[in-house]
Biopython code that builds the backbone (N, CA, C, O; Angstrom):
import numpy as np
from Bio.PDB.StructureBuilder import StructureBuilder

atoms = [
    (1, "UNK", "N", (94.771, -85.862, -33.845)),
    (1, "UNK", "CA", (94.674, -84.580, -33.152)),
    (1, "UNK", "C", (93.874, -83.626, -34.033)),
    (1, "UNK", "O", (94.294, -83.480, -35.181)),
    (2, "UNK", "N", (93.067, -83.131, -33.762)),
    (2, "UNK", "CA", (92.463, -82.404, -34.338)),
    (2, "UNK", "C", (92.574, -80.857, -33.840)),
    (2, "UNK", "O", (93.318, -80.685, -32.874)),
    (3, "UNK", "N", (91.818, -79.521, -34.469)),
    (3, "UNK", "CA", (92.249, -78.661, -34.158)),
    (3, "UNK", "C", (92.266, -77.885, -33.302)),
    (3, "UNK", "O", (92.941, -76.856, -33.248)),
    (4, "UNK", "N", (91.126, -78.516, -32.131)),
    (4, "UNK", "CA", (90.769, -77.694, -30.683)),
    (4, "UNK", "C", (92.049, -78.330, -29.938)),
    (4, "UNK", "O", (92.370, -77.548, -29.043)),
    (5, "UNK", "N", (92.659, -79.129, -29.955)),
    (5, "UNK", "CA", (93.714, -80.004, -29.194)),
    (5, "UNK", "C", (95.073, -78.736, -30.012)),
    (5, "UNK", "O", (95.553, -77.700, -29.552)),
    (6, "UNK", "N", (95.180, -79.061, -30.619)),
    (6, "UNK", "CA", (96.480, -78.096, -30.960)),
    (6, "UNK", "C", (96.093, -76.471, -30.814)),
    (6, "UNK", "O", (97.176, -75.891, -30.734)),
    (7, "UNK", "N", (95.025, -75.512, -30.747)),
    (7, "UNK", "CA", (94.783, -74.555, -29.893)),
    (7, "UNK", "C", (94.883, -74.501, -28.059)),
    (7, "UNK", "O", (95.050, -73.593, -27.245)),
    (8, "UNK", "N", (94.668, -76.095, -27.961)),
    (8, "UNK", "CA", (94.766, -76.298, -26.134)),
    (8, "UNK", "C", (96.107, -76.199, -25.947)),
    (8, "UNK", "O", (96.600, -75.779, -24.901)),
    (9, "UNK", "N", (96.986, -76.706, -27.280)),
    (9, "UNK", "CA", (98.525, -77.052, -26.799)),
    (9, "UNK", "C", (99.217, -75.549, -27.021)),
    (9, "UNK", "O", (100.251, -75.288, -26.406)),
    (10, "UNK", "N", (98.690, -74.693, -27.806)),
    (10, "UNK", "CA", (99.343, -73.160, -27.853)),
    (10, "UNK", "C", (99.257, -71.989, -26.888)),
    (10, "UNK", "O", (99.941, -70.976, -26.748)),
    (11, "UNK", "N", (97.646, -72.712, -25.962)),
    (11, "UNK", "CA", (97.144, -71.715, -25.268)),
    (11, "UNK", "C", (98.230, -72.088, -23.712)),
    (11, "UNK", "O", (98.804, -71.260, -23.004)),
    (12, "UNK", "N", (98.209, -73.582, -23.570)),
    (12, "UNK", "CA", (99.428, -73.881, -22.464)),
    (12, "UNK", "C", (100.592, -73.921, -22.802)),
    (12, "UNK", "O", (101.336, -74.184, -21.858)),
    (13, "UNK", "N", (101.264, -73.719, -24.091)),
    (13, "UNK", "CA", (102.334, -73.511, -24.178)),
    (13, "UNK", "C", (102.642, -71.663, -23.865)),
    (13, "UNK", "O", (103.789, -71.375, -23.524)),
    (14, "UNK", "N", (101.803, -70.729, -23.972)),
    (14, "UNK", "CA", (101.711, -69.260, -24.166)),
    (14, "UNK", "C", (101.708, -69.289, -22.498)),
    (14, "UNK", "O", (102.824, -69.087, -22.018)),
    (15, "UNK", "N", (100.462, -69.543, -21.387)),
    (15, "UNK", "CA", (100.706, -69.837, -20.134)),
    (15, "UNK", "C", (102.303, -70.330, -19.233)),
    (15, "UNK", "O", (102.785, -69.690, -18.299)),
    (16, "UNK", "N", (102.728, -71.269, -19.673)),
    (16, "UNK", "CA", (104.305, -71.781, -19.044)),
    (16, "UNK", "C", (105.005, -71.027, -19.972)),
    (16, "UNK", "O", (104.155, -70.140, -19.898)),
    (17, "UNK", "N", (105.790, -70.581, -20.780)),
    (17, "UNK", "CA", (106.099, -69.549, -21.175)),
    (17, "UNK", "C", (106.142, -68.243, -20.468)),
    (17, "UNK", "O", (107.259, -67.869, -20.111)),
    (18, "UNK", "N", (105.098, -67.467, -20.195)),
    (18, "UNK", "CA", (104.490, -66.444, -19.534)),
    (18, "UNK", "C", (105.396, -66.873, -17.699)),
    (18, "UNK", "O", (105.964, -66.040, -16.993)),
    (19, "UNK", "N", (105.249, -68.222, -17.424)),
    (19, "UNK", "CA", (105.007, -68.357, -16.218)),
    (19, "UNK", "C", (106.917, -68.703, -15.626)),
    (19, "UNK", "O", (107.321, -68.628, -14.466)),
    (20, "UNK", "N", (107.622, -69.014, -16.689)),
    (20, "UNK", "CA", (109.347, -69.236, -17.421)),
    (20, "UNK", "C", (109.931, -68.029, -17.156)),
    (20, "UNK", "O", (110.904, -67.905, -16.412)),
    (21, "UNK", "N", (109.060, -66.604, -18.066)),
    (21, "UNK", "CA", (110.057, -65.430, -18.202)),
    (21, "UNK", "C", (109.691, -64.953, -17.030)),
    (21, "UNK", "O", (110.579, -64.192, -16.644)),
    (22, "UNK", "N", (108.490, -65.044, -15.973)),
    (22, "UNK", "CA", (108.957, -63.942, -14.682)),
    (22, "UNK", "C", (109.516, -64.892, -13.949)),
    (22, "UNK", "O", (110.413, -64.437, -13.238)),
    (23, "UNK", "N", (109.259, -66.582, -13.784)),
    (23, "UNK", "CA", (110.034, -66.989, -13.024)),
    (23, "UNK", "C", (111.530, -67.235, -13.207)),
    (23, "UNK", "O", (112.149, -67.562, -12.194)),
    (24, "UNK", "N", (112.215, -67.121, -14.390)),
    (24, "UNK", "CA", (113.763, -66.677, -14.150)),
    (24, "UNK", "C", (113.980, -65.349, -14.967)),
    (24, "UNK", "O", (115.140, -65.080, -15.278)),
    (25, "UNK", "N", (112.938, -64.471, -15.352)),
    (25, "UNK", "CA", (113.463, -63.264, -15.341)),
    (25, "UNK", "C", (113.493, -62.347, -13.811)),
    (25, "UNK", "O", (114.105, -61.312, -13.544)),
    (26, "UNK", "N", (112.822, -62.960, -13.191)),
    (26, "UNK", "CA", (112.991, -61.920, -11.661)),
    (26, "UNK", "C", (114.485, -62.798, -10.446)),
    (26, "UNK", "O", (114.824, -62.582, -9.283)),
    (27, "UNK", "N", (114.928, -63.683, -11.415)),
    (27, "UNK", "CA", (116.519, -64.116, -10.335)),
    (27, "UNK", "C", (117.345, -63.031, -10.466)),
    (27, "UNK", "O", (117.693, -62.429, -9.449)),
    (28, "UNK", "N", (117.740, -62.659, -11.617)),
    (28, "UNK", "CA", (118.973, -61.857, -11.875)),
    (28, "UNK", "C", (118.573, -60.362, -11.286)),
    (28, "UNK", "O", (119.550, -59.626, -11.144)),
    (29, "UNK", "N", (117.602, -59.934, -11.009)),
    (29, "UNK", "CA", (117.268, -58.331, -10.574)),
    (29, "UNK", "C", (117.173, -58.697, -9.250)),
    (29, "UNK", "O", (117.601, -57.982, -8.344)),
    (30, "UNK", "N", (116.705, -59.635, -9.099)),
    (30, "UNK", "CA", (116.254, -59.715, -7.021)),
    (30, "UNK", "C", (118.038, -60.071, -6.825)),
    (30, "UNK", "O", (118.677, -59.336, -6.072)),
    (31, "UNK", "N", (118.441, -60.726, -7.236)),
    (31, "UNK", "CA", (120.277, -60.789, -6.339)),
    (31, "UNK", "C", (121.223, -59.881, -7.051)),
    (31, "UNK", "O", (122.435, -59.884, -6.833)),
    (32, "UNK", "N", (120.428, -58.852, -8.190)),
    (32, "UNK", "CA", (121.680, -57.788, -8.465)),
    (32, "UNK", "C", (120.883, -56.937, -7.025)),
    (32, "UNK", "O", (121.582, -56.372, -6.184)),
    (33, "UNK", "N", (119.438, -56.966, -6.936)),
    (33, "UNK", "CA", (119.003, -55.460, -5.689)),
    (33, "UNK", "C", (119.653, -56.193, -4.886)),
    (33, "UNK", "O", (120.799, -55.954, -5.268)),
    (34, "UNK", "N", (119.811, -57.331, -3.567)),
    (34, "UNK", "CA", (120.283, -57.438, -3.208)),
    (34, "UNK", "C", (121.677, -57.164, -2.784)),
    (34, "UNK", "O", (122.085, -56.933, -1.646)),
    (35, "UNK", "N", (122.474, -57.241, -4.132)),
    (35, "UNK", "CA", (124.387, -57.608, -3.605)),
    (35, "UNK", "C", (123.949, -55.571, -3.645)),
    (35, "UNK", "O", (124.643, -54.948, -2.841)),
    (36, "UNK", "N", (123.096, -54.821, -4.343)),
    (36, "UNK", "CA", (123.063, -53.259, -4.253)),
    (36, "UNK", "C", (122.969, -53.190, -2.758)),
    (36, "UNK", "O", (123.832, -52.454, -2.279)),
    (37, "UNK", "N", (122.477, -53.531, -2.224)),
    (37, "UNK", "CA", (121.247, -53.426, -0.771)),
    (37, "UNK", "C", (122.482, -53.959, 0.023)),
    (37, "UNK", "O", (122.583, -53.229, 1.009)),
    (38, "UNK", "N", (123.427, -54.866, 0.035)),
    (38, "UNK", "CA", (124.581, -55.250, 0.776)),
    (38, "UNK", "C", (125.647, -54.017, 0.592)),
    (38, "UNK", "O", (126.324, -53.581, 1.523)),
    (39, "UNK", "N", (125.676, -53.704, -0.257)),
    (39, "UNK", "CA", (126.787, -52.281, -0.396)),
    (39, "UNK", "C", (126.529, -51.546, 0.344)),
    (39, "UNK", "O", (127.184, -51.257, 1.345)),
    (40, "UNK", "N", (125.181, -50.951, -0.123)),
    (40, "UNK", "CA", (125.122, -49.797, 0.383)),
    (40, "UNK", "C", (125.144, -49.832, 1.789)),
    (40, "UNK", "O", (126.052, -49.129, 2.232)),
    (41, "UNK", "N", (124.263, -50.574, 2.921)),
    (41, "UNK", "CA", (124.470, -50.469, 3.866)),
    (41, "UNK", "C", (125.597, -50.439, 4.324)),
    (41, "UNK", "O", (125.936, -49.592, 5.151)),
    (42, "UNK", "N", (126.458, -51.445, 3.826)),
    (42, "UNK", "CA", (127.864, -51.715, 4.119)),
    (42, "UNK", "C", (128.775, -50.137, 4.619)),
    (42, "UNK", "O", (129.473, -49.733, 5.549)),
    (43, "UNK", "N", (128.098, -49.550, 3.050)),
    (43, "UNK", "CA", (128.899, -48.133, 2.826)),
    (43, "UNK", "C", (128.314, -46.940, 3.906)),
    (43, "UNK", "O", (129.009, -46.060, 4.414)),
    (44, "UNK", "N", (127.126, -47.110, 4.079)),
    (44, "UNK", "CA", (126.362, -46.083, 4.946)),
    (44, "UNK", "C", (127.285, -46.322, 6.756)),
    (44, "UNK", "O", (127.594, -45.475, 7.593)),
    (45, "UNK", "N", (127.467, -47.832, 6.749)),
    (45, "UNK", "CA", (127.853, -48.054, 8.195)),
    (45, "UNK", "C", (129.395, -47.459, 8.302)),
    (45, "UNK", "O", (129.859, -47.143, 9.398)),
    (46, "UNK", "N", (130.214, -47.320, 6.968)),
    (46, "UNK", "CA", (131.481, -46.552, 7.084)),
    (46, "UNK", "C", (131.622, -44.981, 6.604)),
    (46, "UNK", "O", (132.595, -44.233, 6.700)),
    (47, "UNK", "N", (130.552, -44.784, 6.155)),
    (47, "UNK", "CA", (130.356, -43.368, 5.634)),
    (47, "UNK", "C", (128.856, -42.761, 6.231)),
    (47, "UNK", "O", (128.045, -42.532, 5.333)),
    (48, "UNK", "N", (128.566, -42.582, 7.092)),
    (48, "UNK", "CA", (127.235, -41.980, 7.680)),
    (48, "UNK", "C", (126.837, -40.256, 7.433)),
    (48, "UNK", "O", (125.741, -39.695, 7.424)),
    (49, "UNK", "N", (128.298, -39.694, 7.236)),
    (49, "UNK", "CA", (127.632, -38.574, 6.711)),
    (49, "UNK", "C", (127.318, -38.785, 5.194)),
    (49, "UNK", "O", (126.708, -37.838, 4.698)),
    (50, "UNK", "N", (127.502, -39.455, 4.650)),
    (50, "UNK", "CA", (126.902, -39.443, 3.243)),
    (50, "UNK", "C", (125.604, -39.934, 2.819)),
    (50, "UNK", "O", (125.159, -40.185, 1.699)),
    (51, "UNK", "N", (125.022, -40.025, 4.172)),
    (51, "UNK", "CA", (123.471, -40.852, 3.854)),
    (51, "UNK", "C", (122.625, -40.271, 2.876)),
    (51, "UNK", "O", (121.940, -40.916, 2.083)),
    (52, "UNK", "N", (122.679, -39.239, 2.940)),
    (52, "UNK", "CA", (121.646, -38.625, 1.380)),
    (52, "UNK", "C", (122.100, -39.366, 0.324)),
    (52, "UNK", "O", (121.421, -40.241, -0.213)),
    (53, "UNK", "N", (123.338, -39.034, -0.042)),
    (53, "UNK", "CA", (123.673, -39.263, -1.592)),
    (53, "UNK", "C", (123.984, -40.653, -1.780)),
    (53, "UNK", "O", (124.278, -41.083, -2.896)),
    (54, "UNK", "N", (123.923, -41.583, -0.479)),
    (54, "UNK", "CA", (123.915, -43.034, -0.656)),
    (54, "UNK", "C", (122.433, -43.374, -1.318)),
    (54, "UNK", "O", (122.182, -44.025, -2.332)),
    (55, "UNK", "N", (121.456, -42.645, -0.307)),
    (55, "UNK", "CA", (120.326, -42.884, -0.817)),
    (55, "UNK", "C", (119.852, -42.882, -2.261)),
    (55, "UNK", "O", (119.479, -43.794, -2.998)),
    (56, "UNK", "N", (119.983, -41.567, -2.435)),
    (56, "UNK", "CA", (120.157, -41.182, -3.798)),
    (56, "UNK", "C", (120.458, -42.374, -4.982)),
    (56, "UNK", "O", (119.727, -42.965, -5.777)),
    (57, "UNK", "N", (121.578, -42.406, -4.751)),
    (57, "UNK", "CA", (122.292, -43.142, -5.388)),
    (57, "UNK", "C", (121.528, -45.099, -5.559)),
    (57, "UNK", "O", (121.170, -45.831, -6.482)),
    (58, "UNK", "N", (121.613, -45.167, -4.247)),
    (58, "UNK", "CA", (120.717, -46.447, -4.121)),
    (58, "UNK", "C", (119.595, -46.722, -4.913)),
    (58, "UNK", "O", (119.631, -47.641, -5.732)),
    (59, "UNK", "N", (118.173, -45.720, -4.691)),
    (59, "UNK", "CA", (117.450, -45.666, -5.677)),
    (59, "UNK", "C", (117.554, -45.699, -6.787)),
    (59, "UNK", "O", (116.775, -46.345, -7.487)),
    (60, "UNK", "N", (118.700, -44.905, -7.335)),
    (60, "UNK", "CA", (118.666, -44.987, -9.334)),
    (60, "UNK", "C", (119.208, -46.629, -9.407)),
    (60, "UNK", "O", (118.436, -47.386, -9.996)),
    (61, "UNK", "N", (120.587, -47.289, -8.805)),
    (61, "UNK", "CA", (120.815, -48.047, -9.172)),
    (61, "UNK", "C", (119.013, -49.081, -8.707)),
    (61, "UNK", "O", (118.204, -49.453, -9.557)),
    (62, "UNK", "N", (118.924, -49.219, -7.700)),
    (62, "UNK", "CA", (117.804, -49.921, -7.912)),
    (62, "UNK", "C", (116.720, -49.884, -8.943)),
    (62, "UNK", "O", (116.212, -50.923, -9.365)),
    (63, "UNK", "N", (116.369, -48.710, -9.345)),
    (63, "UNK", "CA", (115.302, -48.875, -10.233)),
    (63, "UNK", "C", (115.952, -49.183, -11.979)),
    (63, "UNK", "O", (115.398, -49.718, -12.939)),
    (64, "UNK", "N", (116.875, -48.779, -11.881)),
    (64, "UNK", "CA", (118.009, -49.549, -13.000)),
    (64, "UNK", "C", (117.764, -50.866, -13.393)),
    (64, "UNK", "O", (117.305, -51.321, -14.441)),
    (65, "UNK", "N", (118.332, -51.644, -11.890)),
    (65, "UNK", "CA", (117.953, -52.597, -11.657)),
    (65, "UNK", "C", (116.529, -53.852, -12.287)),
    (65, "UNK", "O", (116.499, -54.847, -13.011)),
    (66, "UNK", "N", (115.542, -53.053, -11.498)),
    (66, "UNK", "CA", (114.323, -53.638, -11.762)),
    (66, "UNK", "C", (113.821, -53.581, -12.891)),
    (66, "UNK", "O", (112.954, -54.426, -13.114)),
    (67, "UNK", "N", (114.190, -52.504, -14.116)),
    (67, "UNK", "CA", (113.587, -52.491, -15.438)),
    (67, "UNK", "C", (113.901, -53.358, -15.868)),
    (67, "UNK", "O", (113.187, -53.341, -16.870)),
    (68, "UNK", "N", (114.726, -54.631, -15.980)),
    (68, "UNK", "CA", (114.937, -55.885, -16.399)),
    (68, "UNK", "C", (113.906, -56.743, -16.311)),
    (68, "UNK", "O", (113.486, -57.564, -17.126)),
    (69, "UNK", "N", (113.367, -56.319, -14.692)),
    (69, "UNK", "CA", (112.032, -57.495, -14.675)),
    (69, "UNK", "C", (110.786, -56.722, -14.876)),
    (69, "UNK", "O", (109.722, -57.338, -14.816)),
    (70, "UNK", "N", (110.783, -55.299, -15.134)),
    (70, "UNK", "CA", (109.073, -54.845, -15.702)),
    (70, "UNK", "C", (109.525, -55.685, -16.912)),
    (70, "UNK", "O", (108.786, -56.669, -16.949)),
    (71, "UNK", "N", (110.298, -55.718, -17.781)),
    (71, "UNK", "CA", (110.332, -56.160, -19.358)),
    (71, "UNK", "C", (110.234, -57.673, -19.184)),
    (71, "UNK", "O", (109.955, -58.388, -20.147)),
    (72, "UNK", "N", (110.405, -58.047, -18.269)),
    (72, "UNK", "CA", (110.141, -59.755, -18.259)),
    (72, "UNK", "C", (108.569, -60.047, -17.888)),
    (72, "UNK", "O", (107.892, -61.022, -18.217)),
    (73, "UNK", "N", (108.115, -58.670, -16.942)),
    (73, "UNK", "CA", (106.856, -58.751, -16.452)),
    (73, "UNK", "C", (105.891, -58.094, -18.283)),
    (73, "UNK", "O", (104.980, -58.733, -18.809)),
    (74, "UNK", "N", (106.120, -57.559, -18.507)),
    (74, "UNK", "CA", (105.560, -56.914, -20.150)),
    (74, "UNK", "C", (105.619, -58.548, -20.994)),
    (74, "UNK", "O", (104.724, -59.194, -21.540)),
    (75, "UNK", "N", (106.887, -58.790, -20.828)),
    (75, "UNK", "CA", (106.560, -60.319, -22.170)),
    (75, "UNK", "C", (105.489, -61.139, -21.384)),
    (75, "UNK", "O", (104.438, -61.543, -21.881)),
    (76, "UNK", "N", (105.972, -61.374, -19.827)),
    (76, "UNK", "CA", (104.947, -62.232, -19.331)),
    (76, "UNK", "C", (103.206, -61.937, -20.167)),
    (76, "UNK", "O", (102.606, -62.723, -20.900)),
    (77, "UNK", "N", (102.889, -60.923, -19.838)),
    (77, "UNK", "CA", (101.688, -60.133, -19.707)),
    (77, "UNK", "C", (101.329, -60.564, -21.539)),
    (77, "UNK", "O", (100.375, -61.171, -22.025)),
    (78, "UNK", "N", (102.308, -60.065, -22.061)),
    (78, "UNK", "CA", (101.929, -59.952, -23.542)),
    (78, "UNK", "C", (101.231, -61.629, -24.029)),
    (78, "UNK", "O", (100.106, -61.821, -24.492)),
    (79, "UNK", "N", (102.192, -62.575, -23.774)),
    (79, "UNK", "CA", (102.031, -63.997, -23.672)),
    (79, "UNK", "C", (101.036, -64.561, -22.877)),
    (79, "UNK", "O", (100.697, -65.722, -23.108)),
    (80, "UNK", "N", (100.329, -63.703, -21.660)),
    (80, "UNK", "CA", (98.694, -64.783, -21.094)),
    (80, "UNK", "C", (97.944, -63.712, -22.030)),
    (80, "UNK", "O", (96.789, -64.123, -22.137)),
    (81, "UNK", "N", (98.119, -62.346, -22.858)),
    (81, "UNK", "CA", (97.110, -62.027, -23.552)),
    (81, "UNK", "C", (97.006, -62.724, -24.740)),
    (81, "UNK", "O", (95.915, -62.865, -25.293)),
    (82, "UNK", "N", (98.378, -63.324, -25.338)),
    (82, "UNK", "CA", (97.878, -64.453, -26.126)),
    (82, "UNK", "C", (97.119, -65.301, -26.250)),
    (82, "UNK", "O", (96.320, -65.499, -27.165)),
    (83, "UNK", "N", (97.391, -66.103, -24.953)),
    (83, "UNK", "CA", (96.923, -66.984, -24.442)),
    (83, "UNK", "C", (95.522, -66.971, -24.783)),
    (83, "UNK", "O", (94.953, -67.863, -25.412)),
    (84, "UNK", "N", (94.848, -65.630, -24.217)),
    (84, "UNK", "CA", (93.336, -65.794, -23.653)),
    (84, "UNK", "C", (92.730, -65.110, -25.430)),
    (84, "UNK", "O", (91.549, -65.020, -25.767)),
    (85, "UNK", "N", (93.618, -64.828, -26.055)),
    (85, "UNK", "CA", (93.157, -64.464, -27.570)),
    (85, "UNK", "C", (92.719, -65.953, -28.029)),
    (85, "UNK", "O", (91.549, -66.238, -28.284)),
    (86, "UNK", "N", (93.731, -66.815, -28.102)),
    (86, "UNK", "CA", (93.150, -67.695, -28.891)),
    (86, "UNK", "C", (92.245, -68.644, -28.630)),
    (86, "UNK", "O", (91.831, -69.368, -29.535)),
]
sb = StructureBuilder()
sb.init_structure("model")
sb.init_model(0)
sb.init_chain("A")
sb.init_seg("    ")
for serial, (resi, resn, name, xyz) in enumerate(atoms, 1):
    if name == "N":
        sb.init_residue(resn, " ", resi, " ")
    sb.init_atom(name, np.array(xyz, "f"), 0.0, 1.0, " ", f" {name:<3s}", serial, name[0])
structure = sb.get_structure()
């Protein structure tokens, strides 16, 4: 093996890696928004005057939520700029 072969094997190891953290960093945020997204409606269909502050409320927990997967989407990102460095 010489040394363009072990740069080929870092540059596809940096790629599946990259391609690992959004594909099981985005499970745990898509079925926490979800079981959120089952509540709330749930709660809106027994509480209808509270639709503002459900809303409200909905949004923060959602975007709560999703900062789990910008940071999975950031390592992704960081790891194909590896990639295309070396």
């Amino acid at each position: 093996m010489n040394g363009a072969d072990g740069i080929m094997y870092a540059k596809a190891a940096a790629f599946i890696g990259a391609a690992i953290a959004m594909g099981v960093g985005s499970i745990g945020p898509a079925l926490g928004q979800g079981m959120i997204a089952a509540k709330s409606c749930e709660n809106l269909g027994k509480y209808p005057a509270l639709f503002s502050q459900l809303r409200t409320l909905n949004f923060l927990s959602m975007a709560i939520v999703e900062s789990s997967a910008i940071y999975c989407l950031i390592i992704a990102g960081a790891l194909v700029g590896v990639g295309y460095l070396l």
